[in-house]
One Martini backbone bead per residue (centre of mass of N, CA, C, O) as a GRO file, in nm:
protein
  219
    1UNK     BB    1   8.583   7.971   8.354
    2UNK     BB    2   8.653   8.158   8.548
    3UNK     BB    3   8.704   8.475   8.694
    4UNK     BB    4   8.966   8.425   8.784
    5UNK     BB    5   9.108   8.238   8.615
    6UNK     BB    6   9.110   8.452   8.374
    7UNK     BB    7   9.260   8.648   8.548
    8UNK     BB    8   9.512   8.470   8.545
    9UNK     BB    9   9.562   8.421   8.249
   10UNK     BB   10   9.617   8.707   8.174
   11UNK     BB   11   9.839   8.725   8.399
   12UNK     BB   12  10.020   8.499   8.225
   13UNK     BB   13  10.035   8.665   7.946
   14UNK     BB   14  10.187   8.935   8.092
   15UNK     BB   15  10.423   8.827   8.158
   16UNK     BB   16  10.483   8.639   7.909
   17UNK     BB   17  10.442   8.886   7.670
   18UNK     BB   18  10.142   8.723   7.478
   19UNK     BB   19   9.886   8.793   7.487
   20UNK     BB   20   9.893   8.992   7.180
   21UNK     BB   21   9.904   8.687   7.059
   22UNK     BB   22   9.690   8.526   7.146
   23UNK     BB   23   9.503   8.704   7.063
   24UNK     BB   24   9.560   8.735   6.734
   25UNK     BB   25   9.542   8.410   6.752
   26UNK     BB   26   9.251   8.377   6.784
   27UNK     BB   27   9.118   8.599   6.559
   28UNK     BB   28   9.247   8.440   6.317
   29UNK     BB   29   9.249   8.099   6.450
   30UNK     BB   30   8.989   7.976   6.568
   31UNK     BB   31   8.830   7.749   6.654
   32UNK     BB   32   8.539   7.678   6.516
   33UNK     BB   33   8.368   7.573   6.756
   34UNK     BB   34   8.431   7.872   6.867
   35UNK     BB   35   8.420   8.127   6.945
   36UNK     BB   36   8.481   8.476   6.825
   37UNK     BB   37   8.567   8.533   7.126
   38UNK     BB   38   8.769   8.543   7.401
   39UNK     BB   39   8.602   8.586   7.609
   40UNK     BB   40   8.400   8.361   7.547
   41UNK     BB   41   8.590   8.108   7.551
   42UNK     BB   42   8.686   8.151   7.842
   43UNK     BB   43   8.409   8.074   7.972
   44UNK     BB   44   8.412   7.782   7.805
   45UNK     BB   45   8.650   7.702   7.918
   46UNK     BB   46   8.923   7.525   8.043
   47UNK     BB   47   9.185   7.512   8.257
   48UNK     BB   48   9.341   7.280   8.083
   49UNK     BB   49   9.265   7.388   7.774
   50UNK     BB   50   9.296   7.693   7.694
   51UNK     BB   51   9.526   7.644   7.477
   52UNK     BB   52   9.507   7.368   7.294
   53UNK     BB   53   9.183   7.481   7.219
   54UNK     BB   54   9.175   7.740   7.087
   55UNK     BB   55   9.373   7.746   6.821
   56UNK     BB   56   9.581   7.746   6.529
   57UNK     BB   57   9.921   7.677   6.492
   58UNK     BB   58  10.156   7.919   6.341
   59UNK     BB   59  10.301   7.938   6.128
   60UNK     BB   60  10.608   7.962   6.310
   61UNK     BB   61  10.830   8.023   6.579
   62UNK     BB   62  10.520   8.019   6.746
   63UNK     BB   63  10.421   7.735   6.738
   64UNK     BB   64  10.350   7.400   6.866
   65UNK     BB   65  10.582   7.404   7.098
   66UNK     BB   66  10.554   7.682   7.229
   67UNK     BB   67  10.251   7.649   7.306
   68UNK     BB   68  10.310   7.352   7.480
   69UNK     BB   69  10.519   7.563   7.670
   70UNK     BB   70  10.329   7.744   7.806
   71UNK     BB   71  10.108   7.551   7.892
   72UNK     BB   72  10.345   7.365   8.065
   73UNK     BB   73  10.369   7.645   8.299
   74UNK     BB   74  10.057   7.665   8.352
   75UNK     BB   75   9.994   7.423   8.507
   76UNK     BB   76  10.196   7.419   8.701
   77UNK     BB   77  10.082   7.738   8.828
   78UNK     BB   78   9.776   7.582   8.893
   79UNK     BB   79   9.927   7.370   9.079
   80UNK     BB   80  10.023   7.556   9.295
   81UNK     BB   81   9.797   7.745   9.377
   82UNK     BB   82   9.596   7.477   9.458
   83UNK     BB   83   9.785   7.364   9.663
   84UNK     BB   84   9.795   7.653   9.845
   85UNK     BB   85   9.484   7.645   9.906
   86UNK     BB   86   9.464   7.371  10.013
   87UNK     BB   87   9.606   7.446  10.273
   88UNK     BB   88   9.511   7.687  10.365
   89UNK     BB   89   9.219   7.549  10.429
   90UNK     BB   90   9.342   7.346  10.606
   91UNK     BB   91   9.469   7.559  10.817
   92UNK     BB   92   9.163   7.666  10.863
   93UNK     BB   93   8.973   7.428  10.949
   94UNK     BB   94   9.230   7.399  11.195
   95UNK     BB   95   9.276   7.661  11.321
   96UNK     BB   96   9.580   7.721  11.167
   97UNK     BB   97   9.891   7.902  11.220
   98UNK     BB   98  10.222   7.973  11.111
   99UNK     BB   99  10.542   7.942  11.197
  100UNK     BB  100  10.837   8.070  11.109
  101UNK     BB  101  11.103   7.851  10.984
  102UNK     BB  102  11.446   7.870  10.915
  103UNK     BB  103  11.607   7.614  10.684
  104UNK     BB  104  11.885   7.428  10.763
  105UNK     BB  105  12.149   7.285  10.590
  106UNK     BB  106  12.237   5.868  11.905
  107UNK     BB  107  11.939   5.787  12.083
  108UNK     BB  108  11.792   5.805  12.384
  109UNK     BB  109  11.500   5.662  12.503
  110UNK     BB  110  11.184   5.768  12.484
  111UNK     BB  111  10.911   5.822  12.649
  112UNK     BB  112  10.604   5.822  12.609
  113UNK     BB  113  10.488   6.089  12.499
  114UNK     BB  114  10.798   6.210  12.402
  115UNK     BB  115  10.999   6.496  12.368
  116UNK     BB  116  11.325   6.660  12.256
  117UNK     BB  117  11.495   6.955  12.393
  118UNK     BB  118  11.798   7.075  12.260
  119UNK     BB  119  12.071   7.370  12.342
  120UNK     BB  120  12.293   7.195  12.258
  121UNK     BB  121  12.451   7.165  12.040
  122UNK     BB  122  12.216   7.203  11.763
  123UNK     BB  123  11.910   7.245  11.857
  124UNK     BB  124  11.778   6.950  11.932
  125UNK     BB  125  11.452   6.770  11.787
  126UNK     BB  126  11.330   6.441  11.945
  127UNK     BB  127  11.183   6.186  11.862
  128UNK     BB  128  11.070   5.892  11.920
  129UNK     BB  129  11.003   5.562  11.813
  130UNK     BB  130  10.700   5.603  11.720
  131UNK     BB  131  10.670   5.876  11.599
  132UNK     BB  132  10.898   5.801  11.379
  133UNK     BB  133  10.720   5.553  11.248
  134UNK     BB  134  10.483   5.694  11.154
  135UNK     BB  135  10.618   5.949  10.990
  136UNK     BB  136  10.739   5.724  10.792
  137UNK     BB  137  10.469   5.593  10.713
  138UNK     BB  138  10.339   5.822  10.574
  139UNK     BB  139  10.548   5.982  10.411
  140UNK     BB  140  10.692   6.253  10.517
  141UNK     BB  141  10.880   6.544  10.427
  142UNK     BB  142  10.748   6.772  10.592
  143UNK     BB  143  10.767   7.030  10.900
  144UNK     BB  144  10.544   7.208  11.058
  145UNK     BB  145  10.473   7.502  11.244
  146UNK     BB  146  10.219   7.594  11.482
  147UNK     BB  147   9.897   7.765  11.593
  148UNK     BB  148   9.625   7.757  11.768
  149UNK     BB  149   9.424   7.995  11.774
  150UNK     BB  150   9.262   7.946  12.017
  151UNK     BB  151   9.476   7.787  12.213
  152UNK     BB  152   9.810   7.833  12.155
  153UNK     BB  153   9.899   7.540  12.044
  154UNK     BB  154  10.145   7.358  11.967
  155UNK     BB  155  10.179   7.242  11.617
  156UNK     BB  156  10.233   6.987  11.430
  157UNK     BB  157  10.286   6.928  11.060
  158UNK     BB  158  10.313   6.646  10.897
  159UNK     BB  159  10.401   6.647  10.525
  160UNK     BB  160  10.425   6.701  10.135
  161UNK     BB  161  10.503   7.040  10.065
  162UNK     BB  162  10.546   7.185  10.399
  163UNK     BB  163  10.853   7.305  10.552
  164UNK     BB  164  11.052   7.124  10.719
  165UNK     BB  165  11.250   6.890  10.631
  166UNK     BB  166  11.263   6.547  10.639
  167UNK     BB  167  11.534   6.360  10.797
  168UNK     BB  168  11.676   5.990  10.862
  169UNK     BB  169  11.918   5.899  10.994
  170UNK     BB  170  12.118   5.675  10.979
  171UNK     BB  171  12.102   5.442  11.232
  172UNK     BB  172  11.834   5.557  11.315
  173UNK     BB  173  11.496   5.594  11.493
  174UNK     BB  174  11.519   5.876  11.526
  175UNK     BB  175  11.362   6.200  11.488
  176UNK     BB  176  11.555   6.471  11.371
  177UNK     BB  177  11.593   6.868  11.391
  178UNK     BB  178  11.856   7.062  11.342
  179UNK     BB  179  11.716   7.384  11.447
  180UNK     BB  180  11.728   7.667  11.572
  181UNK     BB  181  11.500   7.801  11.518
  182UNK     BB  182  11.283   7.592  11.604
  183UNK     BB  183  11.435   7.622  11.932
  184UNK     BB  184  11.344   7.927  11.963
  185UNK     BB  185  11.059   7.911  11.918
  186UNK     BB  186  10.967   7.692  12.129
  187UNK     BB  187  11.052   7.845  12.393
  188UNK     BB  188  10.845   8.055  12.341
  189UNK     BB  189  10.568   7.924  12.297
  190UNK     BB  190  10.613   7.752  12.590
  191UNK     BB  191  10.772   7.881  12.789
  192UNK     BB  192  11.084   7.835  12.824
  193UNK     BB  193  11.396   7.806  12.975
  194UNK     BB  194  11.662   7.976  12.856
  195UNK     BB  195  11.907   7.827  13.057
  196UNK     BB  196  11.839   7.595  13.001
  197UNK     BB  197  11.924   7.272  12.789
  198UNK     BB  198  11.697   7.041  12.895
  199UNK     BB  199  11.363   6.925  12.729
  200UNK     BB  200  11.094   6.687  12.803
  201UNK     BB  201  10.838   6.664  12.644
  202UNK     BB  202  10.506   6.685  12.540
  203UNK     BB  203  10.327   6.459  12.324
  204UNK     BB  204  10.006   6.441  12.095
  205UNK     BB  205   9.789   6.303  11.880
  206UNK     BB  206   9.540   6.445  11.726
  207UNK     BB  207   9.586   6.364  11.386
  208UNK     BB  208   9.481   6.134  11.088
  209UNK     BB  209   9.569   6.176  10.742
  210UNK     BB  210   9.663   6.084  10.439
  211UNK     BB  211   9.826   6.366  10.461
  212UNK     BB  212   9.838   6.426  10.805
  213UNK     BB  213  10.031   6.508  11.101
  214UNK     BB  214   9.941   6.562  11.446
  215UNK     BB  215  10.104   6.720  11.683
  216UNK     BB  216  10.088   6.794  12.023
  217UNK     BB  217  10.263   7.044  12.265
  218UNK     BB  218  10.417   7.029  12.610
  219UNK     BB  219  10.549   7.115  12.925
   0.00000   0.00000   0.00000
């Protein structure tokens, strides 16, 4: 493992009150194969198997049930931490700052390459029907709100992991988003006039891949 990787596990270790129980089994029972401290195992072990191929698991109440559940909590962490740190990069490569949005839990054929933001009941931004049929095909299923650190563009990134949910509507074709939070934000970002209550807006498709799809926003 790493450095940091090693300082996380004993940092999982210390949260869940058991370093000194797992220190305590490494130096009384670690298997025959391994380093005889736990410092130098943590070297050469695996973060993925750093558990169940440390020790021989002690009969008692803390067996190998007990420790193949602490186990399955590790990857867990490990999975979600990995998660973060890709978004990160890949928001950080594309030059991109999230604008944070809290989210609250038949519409008329808009023309190419336009979606509408109504500040009418509801606060409602409809995608058209080719933008709603890609980001359906994508099967993506939360859409973050973000701002291009060089040109503060206003980008929408539809992903599979983190933003707001996105949900299609029974019987529409068109993606709604009904969210304050999100059409207050947008008032802001492109400087639009809050007295009006109905704004036309151009998207444009910037960026496509397995993962995700870019629209920018324009007035």
């Amino acid at each position: 493992m790493t450095r940091t990787e090693i300082q996380e596990f004993k940092r999982f270790l210390h949260v869940r009150n058991i370093y000194v129980m797992f220190s305590q089994n490494y130096r009384q029972n670690h298997l025959t194969v391994n380093p005889p401290t736990m410092e130098a195992y943590l070297e050469k072990a695996k973060v993925e198997n750093v558990i169940p191929q440390a020790f021989v698991y002690p009969k008692s109440i803390y067996d190998k049930d007990f420790w193949l559940a602490i186990h399955e909590e590790w990857l867990k962490m490990i999975s979600t931490k990995r998660a973060d740190r890709n978004e990160a990069a890949q928001l950080e490569s594309l030059d991109l700052e999230i604008i944070d949005v809290k989210t609250r839990s038949n519409c008329l054929g808009l023309p190419k390459d336009t979606c509408s933001l109504s500040l009418r009941g509801g606060n409602r931004l409809t995608f058209n029907q080719e933008h709603s049929r890609m980001i359906a095909k994508k099967l993506s299923t939360h859409m973050l709100l973000t701002r291009s650190r060089q040109t503060t563009d206003v980008v929408l990134m539809f992903n599979r992991t983190r933003g707001i949910e996105v949900k299609f509507k029974t019987g529409s074709n068109n993606l709604q988003f009904n969210n304050t939070g999100l059409a207050h934000n947008l008032v802001d970002l492109l400087h639009l006039n809050p007295e009006k209550e109905y704004f036309q807006l151009g998207i444009e498709l910037l960026a496509e891949t397995k993962d995700y799809l870019l629209f920018m926003l324009r007035k």
